[in-house]
C-alpha positions in Angstrom: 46.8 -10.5 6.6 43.2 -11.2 7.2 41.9 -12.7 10.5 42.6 -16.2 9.6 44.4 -16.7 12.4 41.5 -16.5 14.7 39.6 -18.8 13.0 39.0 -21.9 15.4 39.0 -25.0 14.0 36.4 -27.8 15.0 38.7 -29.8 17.3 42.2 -30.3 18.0 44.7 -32.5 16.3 44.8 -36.4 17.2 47.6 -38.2 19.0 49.2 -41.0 16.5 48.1 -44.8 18.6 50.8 -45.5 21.0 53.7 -48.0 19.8 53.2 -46.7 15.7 56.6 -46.0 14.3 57.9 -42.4 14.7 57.0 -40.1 12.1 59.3 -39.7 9.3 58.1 -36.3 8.3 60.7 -33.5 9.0 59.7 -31.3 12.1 57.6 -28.2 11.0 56.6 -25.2 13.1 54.4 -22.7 13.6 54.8 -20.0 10.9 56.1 -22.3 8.5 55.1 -23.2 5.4 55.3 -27.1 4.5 54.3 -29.9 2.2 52.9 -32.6 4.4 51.6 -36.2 3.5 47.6 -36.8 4.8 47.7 -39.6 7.5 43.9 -39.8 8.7 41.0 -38.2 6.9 37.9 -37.7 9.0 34.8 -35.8 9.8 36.7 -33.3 11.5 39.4 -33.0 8.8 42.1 -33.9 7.5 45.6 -35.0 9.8 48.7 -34.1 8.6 52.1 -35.5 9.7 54.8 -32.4 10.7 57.0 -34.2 12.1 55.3 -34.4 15.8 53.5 -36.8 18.0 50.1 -35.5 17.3 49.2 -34.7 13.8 48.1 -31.5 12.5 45.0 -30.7 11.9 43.8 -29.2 8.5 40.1 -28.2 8.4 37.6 -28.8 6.2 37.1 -24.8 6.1 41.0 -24.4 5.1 41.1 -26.7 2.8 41.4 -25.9 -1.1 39.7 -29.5 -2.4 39.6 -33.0 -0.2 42.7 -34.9 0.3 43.0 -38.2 0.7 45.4 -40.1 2.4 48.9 -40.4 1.7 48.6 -37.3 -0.4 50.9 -34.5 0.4 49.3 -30.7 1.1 51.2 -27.3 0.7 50.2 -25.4 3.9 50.5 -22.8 5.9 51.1 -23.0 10.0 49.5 -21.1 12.5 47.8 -20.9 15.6 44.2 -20.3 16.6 43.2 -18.4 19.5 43.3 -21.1 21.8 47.0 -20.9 20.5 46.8 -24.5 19.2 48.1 -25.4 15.6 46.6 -25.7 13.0 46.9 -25.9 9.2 45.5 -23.8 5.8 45.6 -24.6 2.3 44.5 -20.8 1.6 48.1 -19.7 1.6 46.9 -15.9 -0.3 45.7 -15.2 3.4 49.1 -15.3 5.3 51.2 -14.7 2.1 51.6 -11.0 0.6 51.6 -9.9 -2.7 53.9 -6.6 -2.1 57.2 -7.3 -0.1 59.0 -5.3 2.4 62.2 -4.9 3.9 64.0 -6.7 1.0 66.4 -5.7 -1.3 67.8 -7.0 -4.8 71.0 -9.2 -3.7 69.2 -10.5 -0.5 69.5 -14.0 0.5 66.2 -15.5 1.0 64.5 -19.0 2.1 62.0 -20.4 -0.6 59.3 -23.0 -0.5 58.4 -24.1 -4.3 54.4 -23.5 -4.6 53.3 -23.9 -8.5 55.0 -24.2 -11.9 53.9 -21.2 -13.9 54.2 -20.5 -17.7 57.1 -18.1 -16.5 58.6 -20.2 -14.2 58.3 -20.9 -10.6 56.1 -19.3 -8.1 57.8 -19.7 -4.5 56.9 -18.3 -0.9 59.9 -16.0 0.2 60.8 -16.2 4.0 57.3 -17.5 4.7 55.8 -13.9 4.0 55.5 -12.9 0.6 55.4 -14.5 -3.1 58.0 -14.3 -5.2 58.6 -15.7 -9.0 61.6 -17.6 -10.2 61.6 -17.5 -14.2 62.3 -20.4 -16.0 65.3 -19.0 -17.6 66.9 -18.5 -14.1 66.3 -21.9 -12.8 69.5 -23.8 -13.5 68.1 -27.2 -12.0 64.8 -29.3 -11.6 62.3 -27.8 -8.8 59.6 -29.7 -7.0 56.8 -28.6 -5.2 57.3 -28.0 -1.6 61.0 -27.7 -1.9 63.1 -26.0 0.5 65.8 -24.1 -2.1 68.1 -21.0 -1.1 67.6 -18.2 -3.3 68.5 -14.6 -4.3 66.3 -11.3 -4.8 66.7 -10.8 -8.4 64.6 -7.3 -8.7 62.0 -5.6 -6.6 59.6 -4.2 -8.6 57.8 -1.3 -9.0 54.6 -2.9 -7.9 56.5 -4.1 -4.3 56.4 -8.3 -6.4 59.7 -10.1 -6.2 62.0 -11.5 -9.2 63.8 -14.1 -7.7 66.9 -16.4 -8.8 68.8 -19.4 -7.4 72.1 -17.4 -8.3 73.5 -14.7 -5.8 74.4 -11.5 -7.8 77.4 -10.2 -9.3 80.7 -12.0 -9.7 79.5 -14.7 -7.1 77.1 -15.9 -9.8 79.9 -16.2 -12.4 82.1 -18.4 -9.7 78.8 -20.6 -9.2 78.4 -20.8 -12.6 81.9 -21.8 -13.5 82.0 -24.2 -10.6 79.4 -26.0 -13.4 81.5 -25.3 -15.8 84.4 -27.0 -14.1 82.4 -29.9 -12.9 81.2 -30.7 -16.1 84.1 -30.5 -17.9 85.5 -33.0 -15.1 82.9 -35.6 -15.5 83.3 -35.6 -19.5 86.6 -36.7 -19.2 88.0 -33.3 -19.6 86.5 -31.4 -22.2 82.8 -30.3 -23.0 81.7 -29.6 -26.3 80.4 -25.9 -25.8 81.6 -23.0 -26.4 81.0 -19.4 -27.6 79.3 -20.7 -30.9 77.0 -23.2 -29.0 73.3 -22.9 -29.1 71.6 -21.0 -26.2 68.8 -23.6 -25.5 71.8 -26.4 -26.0 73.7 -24.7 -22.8 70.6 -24.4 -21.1 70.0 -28.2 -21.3 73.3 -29.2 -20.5 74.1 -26.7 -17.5 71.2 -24.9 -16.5 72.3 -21.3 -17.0 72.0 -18.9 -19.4 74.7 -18.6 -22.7 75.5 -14.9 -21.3 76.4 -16.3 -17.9 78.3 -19.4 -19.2 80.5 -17.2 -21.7 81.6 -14.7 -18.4 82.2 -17.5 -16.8 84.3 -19.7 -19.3 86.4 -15.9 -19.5 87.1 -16.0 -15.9 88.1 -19.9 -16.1 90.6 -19.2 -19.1 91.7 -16.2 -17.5 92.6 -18.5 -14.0 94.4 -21.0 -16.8 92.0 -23.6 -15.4 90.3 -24.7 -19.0 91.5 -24.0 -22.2 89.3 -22.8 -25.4 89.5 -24.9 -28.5 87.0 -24.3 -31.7 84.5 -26.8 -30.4 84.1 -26.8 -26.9 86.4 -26.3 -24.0 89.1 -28.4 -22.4 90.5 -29.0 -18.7 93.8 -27.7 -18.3 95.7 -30.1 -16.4 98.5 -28.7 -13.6 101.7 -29.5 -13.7 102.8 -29.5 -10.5 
């Protein structure tokens, strides 16, 4: 991390006018990383709304282009030495590149950055970048989002893989909790099955055709759906 975080901004955030409605913003902290809507452009800056009685201040110096208000701005939280906070568009100076201390299997916060031609880029536990491919990304994603995810693969060059699935056999009971739901709210039987088309299973459940057949075996194995040449029904108890 550079020294960012002594950087001192040209004045200190402004206090909303007494008897304006309370801020609807959730409450962000120092260290976080947040989308938050522009309330006041000045000459100062830009004011951002996280959630407190004074606004946060984002520099002209750490901003990427000039936001206007009522925009919302992906930034970074910190302090300056005069341990007031402050705000930075420049996330590559408080993000890293190469992670450490993670594993594959982890359980990780993420904060949606960009859309990619691979996928999703995300900031993992506020410290490092991550990338969520598209083909592991079984619902929409929005910039700024606060998602739950999973360390797919660490790779050689330190980067994380990331998915929204945990690993092992707990992906296949998410995934055939899908399954199930599905199934439920077509009245009882969806028309996929082994012989479907990849991109069609994709569409309709968000998850890969390898993942759905495991998990369709595990849900016939449990007697909880049966498999007919079209599709799949909901077995229905007897008791």
């Amino acid at each position: 991390m550079s020294d960012s975080r002594n950087r001192r901004p040209p004045s200190s955030p402004s206090s909303r006018p007494a008897g304006s409605p309370s801020s609807r913003a959730p409450r962000a902290a120092v260290g976080d990383v947040a989308y938050l809507e522009v309330v006041t452009v000045n000459d100062t800056g830009a004011f951002l709304d996280w959630g407190h009685p004074r606004d946060l201040l984002l520099p002209y110096g750490e901003q990427r282009f000039r936001p206007s208000v009522g925009k919302r701005v992906l930034v970074m939280i910190y302090e300056d030495q005069q341990h007031r906070p402050v705000a930075s568009q420049k996330l590559e100076r408080f993000i890293a590149d190469e992670a450490t201390g993670l594993r594959a299997g982890d359980e990780v916060a993420l904060v949606i950055a960009d859309q990619t031609d691979l996928g999703y880029k995300a900031v993992v536990d506020y410290r490092f970048w991550g990338l969520l491919y598209r083909d592991d990304v079984n619902r929409p994603l929005r910039r700024g989002q606060r998602v739950s995810g999973y360390v797919k693969r660490l790779r050689d060059d330190g980067r994380l893989d990331l998915s929204l699935l945990p690993p092992g056999e707990a992906r296949l009971d998410v995934v055939g909790d899908q399954v199930l739901k599905a199934v439920r709210e077509s009245g009882g039987y969806l028309p996929l099955g082994d012989k479907s088309d990849a991109a069609e299973i994709k569409a309709r459940l968000g998850v890969s055709k390898n993942a759905f057949k495991q998990a369709i075996g595990r849900l016939y194995k449990r007697q909880l759906i049966a498999l007919e040449p079209g599709g799949i029904r909901l077995v229905v108890s007897k008791d």
